[in-house]
ZAMARGU-4260 file (C-alpha; in steps of 0.2 Angstrom, whole numbers, plus 5000, padded with zeros to 4 digits):
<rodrens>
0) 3699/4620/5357 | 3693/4627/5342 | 3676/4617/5333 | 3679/4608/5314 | 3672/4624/5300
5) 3654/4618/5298 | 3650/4622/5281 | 3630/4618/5284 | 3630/4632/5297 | 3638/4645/5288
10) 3625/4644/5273 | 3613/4645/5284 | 3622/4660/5295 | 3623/4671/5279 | 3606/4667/5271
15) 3594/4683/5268 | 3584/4682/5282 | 3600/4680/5294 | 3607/4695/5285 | 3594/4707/5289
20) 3590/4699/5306 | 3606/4705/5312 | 3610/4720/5302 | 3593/4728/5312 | 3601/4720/5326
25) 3619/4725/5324 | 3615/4743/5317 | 3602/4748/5331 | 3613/4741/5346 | 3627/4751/5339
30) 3616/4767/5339 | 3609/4763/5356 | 3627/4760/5364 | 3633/4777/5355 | 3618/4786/5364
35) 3622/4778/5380 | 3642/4783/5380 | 3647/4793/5366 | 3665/4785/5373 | 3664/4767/5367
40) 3668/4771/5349 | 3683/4784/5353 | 3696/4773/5356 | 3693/4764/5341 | 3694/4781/5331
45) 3710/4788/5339 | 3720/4770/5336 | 3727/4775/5318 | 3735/4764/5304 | 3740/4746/5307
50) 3749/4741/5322 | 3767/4735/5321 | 3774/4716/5323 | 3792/4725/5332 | 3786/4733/5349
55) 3797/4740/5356 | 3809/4741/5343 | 3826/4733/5342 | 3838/4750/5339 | 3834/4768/5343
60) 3824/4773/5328 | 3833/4785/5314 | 3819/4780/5299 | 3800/4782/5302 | 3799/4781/5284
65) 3807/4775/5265 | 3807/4782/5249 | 3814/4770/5237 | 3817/4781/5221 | 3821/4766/5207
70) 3830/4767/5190 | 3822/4752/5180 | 3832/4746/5169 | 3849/4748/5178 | 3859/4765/5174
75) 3877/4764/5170 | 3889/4767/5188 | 3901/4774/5173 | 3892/4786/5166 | 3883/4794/5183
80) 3894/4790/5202 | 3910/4782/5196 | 3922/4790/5184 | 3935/4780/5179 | 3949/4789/5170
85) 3958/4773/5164 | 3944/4766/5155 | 3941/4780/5146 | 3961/4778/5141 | 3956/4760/5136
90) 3941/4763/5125 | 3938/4753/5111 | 3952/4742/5115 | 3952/4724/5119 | 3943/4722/5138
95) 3956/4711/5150 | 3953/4695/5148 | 3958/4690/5163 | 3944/4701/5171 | 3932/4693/5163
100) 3938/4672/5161 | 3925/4662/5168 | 3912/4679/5174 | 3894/4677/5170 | 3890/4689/5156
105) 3873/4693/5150 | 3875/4697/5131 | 3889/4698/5128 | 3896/4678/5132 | 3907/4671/5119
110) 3909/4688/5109 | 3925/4698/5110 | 3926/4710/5121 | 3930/4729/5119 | 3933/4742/5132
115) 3920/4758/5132 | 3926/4773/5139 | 3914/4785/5151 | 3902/4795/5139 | 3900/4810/5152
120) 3912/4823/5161 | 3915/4820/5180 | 3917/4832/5191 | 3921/4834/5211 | 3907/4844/5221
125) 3904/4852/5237 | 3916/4852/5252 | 3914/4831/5252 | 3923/4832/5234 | 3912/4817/5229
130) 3913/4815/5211 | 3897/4815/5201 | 3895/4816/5183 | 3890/4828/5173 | 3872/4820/5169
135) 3867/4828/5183 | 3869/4845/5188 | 3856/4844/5203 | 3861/4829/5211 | 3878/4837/5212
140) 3871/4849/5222 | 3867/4839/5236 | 3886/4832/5238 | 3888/4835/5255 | 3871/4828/5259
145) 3871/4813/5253 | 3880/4795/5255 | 3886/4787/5237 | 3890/4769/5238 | 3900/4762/5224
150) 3904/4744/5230 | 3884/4737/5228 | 3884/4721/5216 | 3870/4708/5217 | 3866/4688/5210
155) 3853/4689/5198 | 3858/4697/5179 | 3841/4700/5170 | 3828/4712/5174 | 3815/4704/5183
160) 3825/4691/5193 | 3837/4706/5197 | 3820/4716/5203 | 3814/4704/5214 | 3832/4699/5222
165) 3833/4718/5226 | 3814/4719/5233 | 3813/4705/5242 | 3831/4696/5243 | 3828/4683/5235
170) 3821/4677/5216 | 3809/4663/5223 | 3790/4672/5220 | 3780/4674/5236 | 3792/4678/5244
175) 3788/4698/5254 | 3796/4712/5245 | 3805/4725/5256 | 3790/4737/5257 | 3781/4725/5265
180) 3793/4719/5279 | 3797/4736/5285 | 3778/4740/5286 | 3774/4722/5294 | 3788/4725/5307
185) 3784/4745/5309 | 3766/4746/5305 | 3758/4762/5295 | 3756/4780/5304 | 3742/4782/5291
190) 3722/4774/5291 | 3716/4784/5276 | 3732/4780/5265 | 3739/4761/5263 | 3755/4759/5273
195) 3766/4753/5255 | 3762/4766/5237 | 3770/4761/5222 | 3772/4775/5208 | 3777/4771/5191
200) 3784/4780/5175 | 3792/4778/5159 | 3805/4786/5149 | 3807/4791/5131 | 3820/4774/5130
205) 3822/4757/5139 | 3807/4755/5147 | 3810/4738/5153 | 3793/4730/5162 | 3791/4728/5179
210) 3780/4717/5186 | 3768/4718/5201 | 3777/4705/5212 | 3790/4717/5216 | 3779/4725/5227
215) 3770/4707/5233 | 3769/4705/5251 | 3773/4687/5248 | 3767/4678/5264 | 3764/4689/5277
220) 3743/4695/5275 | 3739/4705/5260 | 3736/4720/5269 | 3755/4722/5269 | 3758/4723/5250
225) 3762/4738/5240 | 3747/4748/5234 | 3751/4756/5216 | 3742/4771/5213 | 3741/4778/5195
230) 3753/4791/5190 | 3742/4799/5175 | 3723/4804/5178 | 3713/4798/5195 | 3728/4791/5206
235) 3715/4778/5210 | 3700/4772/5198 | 3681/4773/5205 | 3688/4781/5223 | 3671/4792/5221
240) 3654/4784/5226 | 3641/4780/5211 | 3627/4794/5208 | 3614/4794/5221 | 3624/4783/5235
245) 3628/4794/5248 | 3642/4793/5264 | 3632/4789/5275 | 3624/4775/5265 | 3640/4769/5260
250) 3646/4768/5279 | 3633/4758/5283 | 3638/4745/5269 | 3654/4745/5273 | 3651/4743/5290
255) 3638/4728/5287 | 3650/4719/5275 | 3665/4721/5290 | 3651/4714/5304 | 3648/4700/5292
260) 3668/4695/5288 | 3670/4697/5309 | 3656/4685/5308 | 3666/4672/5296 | 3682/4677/5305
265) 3678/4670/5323 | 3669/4653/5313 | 3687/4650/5303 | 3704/4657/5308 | 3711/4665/5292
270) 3721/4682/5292 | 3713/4685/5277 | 3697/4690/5284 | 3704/4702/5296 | 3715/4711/5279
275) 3698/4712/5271 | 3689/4719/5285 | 3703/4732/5285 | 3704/4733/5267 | 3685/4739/5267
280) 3688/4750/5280 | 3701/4759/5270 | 3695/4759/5253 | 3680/4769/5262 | 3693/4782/5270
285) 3704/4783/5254 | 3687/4791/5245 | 3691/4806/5256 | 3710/4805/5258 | 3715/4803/5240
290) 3706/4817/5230 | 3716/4831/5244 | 3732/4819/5242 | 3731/4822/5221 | 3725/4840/5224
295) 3741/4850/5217 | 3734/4867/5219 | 3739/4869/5236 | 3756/4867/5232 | 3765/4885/5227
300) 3773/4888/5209 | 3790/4889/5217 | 3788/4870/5222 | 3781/4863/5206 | 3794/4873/5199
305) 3809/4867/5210 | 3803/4849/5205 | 3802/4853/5184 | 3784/4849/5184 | 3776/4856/5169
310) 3759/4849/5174 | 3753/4840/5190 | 3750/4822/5189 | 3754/4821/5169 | 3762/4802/5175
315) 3782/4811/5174 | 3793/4804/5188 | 3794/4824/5193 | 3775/4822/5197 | 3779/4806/5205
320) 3793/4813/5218 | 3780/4824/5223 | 3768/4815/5228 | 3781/4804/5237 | 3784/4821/5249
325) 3763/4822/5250 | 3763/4802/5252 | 3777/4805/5267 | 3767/4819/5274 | 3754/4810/5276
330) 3762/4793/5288 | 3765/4782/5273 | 3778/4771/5278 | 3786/4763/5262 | 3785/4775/5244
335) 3793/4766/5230 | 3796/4777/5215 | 3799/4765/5199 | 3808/4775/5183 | 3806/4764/5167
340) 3821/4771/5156 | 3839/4764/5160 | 3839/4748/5149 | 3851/4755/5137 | 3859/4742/5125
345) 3862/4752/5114 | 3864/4774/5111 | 3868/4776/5125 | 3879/4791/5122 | 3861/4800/5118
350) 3849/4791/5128 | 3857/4791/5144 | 3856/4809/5147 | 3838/4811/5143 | 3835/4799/5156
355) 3844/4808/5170 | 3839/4823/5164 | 3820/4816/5166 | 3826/4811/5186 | 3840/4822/5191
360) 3829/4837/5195 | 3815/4833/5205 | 3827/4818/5214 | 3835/4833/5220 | 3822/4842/5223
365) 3814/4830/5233 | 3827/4828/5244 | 3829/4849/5247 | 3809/4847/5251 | 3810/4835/5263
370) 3825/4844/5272 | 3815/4861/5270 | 3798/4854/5279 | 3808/4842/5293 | 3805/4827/5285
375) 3822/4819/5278 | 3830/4819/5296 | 3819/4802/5297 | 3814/4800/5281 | 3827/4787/5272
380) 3828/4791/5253 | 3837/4777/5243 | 3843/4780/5225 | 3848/4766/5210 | 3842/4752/5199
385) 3844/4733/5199 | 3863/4732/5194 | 3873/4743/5185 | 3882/4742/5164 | 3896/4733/5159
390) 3913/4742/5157 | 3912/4734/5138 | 3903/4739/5125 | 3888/4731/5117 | 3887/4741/5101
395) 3884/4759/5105 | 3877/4752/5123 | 3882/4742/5138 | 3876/4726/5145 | 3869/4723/5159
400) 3881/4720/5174 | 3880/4713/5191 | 3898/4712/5199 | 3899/4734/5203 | 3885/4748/5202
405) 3882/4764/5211 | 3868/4769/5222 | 3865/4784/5231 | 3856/4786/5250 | 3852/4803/5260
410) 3842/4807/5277 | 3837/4795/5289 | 3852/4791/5299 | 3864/4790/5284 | 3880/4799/5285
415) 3880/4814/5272 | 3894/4818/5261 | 3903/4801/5261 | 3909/4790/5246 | 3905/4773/5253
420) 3916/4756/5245 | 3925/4755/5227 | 3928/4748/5211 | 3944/4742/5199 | 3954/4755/5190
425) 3940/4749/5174 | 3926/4748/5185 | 3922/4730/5182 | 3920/4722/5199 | 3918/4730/5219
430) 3932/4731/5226 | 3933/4716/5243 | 3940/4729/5257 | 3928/4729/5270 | 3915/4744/5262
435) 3909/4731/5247 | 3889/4729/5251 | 3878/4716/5243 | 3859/4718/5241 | 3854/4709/5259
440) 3867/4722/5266 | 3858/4736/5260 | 3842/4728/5266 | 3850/4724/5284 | 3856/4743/5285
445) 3838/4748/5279 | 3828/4739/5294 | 3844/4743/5308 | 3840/4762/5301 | 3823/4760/5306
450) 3825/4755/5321 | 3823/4736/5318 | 3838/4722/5318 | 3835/4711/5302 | 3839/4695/5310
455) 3824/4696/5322 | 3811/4702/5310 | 3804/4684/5307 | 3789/4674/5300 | 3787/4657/5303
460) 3781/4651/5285 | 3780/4630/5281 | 3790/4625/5295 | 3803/4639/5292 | 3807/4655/5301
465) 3810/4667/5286 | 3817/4686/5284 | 3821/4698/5272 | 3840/4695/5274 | 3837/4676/5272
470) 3854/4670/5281 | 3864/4685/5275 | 3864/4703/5279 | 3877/4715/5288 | 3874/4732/5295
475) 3885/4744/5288 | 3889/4754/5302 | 3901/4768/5292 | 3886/4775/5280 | 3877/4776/5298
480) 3877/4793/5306
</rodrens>
């Protein structure tokens, strides 16, 4: 039975002459025991990166790892994965009213309604004959490798609710985003890189904001939640110790602060002590690990050419996608990519191309480099944004739309060259056939990819068994390999 917290003693267990009683105690042991057996500490160096909640794990394991590459913003299905030849015949008409009678709109409620044709050229590609717009000419080229799924549609119709019911299935905050479920249930391969990195970067149009709950670990410990590094300069501020504090001066710290917290952590039982202890333990290995992670030089010129990098680490989503293969490399589990640049109200007949010109290259080129080095066979690479654009105009734009969009998925156990589900003849709404997939399918499919089964992935939280799926969620076996 565990004693009541006693406030009086832990005053008196962290005043100074406590503190330096047992840091000469704690130190000196520790360098006696290591003279004694050089063994004792190597266990606790070879055990890397957290340990995961799943073990053993539910399904044989296609996915070590995820690289969620999302368009901010929502990009328009019609102008990039689904070409619609009869919307284009309708444009600038009068949009169906019977589509649309009693539909949640965004904008565009109680206005009349006008059909936009496709601004873009489609085209069939590869031996799959998927059909992929002319916005992007590199993309195209992985026809056969990748699965496109038309039929996604979510709940949530602005930006940030729609963000957080594709991160974290659900709009309720605290609630754990994707990122941090798949590293809670698989655990990181890395301890001198967090588990969950979050990248962002922002377009010359429709940079809509995204906030840092999207990559909250909610619930579970913090030592679970995404990490965002900076795109632009010093991927992380401060990582180098202050002049005149060496290593080995800064190893001791750390390593007095962490017998301290272990201290505080066997007095009161509270998983934040242990994420701290962690968290210091980290920080302290990052100093090394992430001035070799941002260290572009070692890549050739043919690969920072592939990706359309003009300069290494300039904050461009190009730079970004390569540090997401350098981020793989290295046993990060969860690499989410955010694109700030698809909000488009309005011009989007101009706007919309500089944005997938500003992502069609280096997606493409991330997926090739994976495949070249071994890694996309079990590296999951999931392409889209938070819904799609209405098939009605909102002046020289589209609205946002949540009842069809288009995503794309290669590597990792998905089935390459396949068109997955379907939309009406005007692309208004998925089409209810059997290969329609909601936002908790997708997560479902994710977590079965890697090996886990969504509806045993659980955290008991006030009272309640929770998961990422909620009560939904259905595996969809025909994009599985």
């Amino acid at each position: 039975m565990r004693t009541p917290f006693d406030f009086d003693r832990f005053a008196n267990d962290i005043h100074r002459r406590s503190f330096l009683t047992r840091s000469a105690y704690g130190l000196g042991g520790m360098a006696l025991a290591s003279l004694f057996s050089p063994k004792i500490f190597a266990a606790a160096t070879a055990q890397r990166g957290i340990p995961g909640a799943i073990q053993p794990l539910h399904f044989p394991q296609k996915a070590k790892r995820v690289i969620h590459l999302c368009m901010a913003g929502g990009p328009s299905h019609l102008e990039a994965f689904d070409w619609k030849p009869k919307l284009k015949e309708l444009d600038g008409k009068p949009f169906p009213d019977s589509m649309t009678k009693g539909q949640q709109l965004a904008q565009l409620q109680n206005t009349p309604l006008k059909a936009r044709g496709p601004s873009a050229e489609f085209k069939k590609h590869g031996q799959s004959g998927q059909e992929i717009s002319n916005h992007f000419p590199h993309i195209a080229t992985l026809a056969d490798r990748i699965c496109i799924v038309r039929s996604m549609h979510t709940e949530q119709i602005n930006h940030d609710p729609a963000h957080a019911f594709m991160n974290s299935g659900s709009i309720i905050k605290g609630r754990p985003s994707m990122g941090s479920w798949l590293l809670y249930g698989l655990g990181a391969e890395t301890d001198n890189l967090p588990g969950f990195v979050v990248l962002t970067s922002q377009g010359k149009s429709g940079a809509q904001p995204v906030s840092a709950r999207q990559w909250s670990s909610g619930y579970l410990p913090s030592k679970y939640q995404g990490i965002q590094l900076q795109s632009k300069g010093e991927a992380v501020h401060y990582v180098g110790n202050p002049e005149g504090v060496c290593q080995s001066t800064q190893r001791q710290i750390v390593e007095e602060i962490n017998r301290l917290n272990g201290i505080l952590a066997d007095e009161k039982l509270d998983p934040e002590i242990q994420t701290r202890i962690a968290q210091y333990e980290l920080a302290f290995k990052m100093q090394s690990s992430v001035p070799d992670l941002t260290d572009f030089t070692k890549e050739t010129k043919e690969t920072l050419e592939s990706y359309g990098i003009k300069e290494a680490g300039d904050g461009s989503f190009a730079s970004n996608c390569l540090m997401a293969r350098r981020l793989a490399e290295r046993g990060v589990r969860f690499i989410q990519l955010y694109h700030r640049a698809w909000d488009h109200h309005g011009n989007l007949a101009k706007d919309f191309p500089i944005a997938a010109k500003d992502v069609d290259q280096c997606s493409a080129a991330l997926v090739n480099d994976l495949a070249q080095r071994g890694l996309l066979e079990d590296t999951l690479v999931i392409w889209g944004g938070e819904f799609g654009r209405t098939p009605m105009g909102q002046g020289s734009g589209r609205d946002h739309h949540i009842k069809a969009f288009s995503i794309w998925m290669a590597g990792g156990g998905i089935k390459p060259g396949t068109t997955w589900g379907s939309t009406d003849d005007l692309g208004y709404s998925y089409v209810s056939d059997g290969q329609d997939m909601d936002v908790h399918d997708l997560h479902a499919t994710m977590l079965s990819l890697c090996g886990i089964d969504h509806k045993r992935l659980t955290v008991r939280y006030q009272g309640r068994d929770f998961r990422l799926t909620d009560i939904h969620g259905r595996i969809i076996k025909g994009i599985c390999a």
